[in-house]
N, C-alpha and C positions, 0 to 999 in steps of 0.2 A: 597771608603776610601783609602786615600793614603797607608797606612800602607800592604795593599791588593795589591796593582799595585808595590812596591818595592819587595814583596817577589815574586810573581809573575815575573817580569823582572829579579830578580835572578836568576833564576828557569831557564826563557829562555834561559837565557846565559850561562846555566849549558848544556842546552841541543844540543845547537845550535852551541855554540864554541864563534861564532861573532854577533853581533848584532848590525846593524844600528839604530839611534832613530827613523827613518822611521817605522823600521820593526818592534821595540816596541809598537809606536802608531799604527800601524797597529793592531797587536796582542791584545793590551790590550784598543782597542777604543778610544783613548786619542788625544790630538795633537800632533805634531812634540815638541812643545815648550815644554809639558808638559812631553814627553816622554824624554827629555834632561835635563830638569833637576832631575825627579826621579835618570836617572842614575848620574849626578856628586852629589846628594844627598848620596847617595850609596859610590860614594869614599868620599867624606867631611865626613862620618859617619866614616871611618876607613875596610872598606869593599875594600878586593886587585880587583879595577873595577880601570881600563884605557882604554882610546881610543886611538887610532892609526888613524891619520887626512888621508887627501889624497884617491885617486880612489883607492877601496878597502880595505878602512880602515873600523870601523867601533870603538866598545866597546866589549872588553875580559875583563876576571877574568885573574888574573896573573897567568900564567903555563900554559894555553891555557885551551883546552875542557875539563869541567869533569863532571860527573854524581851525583858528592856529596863534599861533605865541606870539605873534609878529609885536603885542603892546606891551611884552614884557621888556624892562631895563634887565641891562647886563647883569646888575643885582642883584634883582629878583630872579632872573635864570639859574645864578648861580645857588642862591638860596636853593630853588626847584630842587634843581641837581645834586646839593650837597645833601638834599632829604632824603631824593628815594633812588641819587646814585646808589647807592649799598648794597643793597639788595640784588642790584645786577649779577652779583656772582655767582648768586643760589635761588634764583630764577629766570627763569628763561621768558616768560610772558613781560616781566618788568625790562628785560635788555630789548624786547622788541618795541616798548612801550616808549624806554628813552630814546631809539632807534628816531621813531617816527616825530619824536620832540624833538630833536638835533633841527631834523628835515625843516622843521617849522618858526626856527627860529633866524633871526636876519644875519645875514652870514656876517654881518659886525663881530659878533663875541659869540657865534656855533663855538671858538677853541676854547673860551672861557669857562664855557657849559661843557663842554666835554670833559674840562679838565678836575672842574668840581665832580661830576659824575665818575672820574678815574680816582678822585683822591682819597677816599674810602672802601672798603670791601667789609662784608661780612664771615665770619666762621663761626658755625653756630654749635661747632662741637669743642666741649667744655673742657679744659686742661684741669681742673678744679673748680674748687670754689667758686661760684658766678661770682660778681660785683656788679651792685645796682647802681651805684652812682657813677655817673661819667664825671673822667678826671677837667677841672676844667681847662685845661691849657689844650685839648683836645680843637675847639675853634679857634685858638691861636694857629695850631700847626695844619688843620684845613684850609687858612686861609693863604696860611705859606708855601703848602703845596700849590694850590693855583692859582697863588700871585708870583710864582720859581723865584722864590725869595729864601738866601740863607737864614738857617734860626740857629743864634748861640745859647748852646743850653749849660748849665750845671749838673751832670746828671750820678747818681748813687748807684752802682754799682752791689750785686747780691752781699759783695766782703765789706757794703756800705763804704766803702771808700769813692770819694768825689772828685772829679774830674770836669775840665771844663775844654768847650770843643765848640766850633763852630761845622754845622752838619748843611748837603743837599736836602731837605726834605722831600721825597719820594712819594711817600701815600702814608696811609693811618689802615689801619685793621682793628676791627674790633670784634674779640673773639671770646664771644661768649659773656660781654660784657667789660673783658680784659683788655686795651687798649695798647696796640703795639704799631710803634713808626719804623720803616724801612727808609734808611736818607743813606747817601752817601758820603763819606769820608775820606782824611787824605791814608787812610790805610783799608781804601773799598769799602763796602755793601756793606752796612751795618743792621741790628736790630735792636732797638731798644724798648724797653719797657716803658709805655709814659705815665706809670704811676711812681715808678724812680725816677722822674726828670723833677728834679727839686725846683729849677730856676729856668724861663725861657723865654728870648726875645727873639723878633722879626727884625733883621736888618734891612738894608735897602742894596743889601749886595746882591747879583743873580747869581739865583742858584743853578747849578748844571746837573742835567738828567738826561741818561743818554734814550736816544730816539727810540732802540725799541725796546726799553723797559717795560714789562707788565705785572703791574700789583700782584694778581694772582698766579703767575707762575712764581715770581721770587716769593711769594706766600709759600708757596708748595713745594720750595726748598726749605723755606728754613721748616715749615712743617716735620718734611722729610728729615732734618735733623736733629731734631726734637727730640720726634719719636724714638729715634733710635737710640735717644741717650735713656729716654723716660722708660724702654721696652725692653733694657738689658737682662732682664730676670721675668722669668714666668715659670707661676705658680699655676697646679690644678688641683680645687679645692670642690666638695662637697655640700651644698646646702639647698633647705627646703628653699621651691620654687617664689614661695613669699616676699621672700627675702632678695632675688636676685633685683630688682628694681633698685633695691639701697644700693646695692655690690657695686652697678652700676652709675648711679650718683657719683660716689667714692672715686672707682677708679675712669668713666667715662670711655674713651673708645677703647680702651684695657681693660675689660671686661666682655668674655667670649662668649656665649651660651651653648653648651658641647654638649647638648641632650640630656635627656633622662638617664638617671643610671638604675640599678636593677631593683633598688629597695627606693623607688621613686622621690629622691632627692634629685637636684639639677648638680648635671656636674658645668661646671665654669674655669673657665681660663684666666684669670688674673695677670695684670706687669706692672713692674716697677723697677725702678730704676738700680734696687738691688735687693737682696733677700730681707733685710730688717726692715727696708719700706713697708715690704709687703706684710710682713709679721707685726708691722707695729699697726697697719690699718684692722688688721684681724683680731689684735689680741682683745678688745673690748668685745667680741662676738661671744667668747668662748666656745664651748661647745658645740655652741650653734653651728658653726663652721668647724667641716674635717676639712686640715691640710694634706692631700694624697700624697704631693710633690712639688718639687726639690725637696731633698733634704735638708739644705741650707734654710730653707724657711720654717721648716718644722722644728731646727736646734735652734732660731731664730725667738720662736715661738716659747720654746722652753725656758730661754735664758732671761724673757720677758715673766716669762709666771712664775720663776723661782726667785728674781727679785722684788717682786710686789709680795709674794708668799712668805720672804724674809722681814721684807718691811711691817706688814700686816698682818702677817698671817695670829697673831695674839691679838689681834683690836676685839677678836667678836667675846675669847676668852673674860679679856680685863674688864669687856664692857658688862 
């Protein structure tokens, strides 16, 4: 995990004084290419990392060798923190990593570095679609979270209908590429999409977040509700082994693998949120894919092939 190999290459250059990217990729397995850019990631992030070109030169922290954080600005800590806080939720090497970062910084702003390090989480399992690009309003609402500063957004709603609100922000999740804020409301715990947030400013009001709020549990609620909307229907369907890698693209953790079946096809578990989901993900398979069950997805399936078969079905004739 990247997040791993940054705090790590801090670390070395804490201990070391100088570091080649040679001597990174060396150290942490990587390549040369891969070891250079972690470090000019490290200074892009606000982290005091320069290189000195030429025989001899190499990558320092500004002030030369040191054993701990003590010459980092608030700033720059929080920079640290907002880069490979993330990661803490789906490693354990990197939460003992920031552990021993907290310890090392000057108890001035330790809560400001925690709080950057709390303001983000990762999930790395996919609802859909990835999305590559980060939305940018994303370090607007990191910096609101651990500045506990309200942000009044505009936000779009799935019926596209817009609304305007002034929110706690809470934390940021980014799942799978998908960008989702948890802030509080005058009608509680909210979730929202921040690719719907059309419009959003940082006030100078405090924002309120109660004491024992944690990202990752209230993740693991609205998860839990989710799921259950997105999991209402399951299908088990029939196909070569080949193929189950797509299936699973497609529908992500809605996708079972329930063994072999007797004429050596894989049998799979599929969900969706209702029977024509599921038939409308399938119907471009054809036959490649048997639907065993529900029968809701197999009339599902039919009611799909009999209208493309009406629309179509003379194109090959005319043609």
């Amino acid at each position: 995990m990247r997040a791993d190999r940054l705090v790590a290459t801090l670390l070395l250059m804490q201990n070391r004084g100088q570091v080649t990217a040679a001597e990174v990729a060396d150290e942490l397995e990587v390549s040369v290419a891969t070891a250079r850019r972690d470090l000019e990631a490290l200074s892009t992030a606000g982290v005091p990392v320069y290189s000195q070109p030429g025989r001899g030169g190499g990558w320092s922290l500004v002030g030369g060798a040191r054993t701990d954080l003590s010459g980092l600005s608030a700033s720059e800590a929080q920079a640290l923190f907002l880069l490979v806080g993330p990661s803490a939720a789906v490693s354990s090497e990197v939460k003992g990593a920031l552990r021993k970062l907290v310890r090392a910084l000057p108890q001035t702003f330790r809560a400001e570095a925690e709080a950057a390090a709390d303001a983000t989480m990762i999930d790395p399992t996919a609802w859909g679609e990835p999305h590559d690009e980060r939305p940018a309003v994303v370090e607007m609402l990191q910096s609101a979270v651990v500045r506990r500063r309200k942000v009044a957004l505009t936000y779009e709603n799935a019926a596209r209908h817009r609304s305007e609100r002034v929110v706690d922000p809470w934390g940021l999740v980014d799942k799978d590429g998908s960008w989702y804020l948890i802030a509080g409301t005058d009608r509680g715990r909210r979730t929202f999409r921040v690719d719907r947030i059309v419009e959003a400013s940082v006030t100078d009001r405090q924002a309120d977040r109660p004491d024992d709020f944690a990202l990752a549990e209230a993740w693991d609620e609205v998860v839990g509700r989710m799921e259950e909307r997105r999991s209402a229907t399951w299908s088990t369907v029939l196909v070569e082994r080949r193929f189950l890698p797509i299936l699973r693209d497609h529908f992500g953790r809605h996708c079972h693998d329930d063994g072999e079946a007797e004429d050596g096809r894989v049998r799979v578990r599929l969900a969706a949120p209702t029977p024509l989901d599921i038939a409308r993900n399938l119907a471009g398979w054809g036959t490649q894919v048997e639907v065993l069950e529900p029968r809701d997805v197999q009339a599902a399936l039919g009611r799909i092939g009999a209208e493309l078969a009406g629309r179509y079905g003379g194109a090959e004739s005319a043609g």
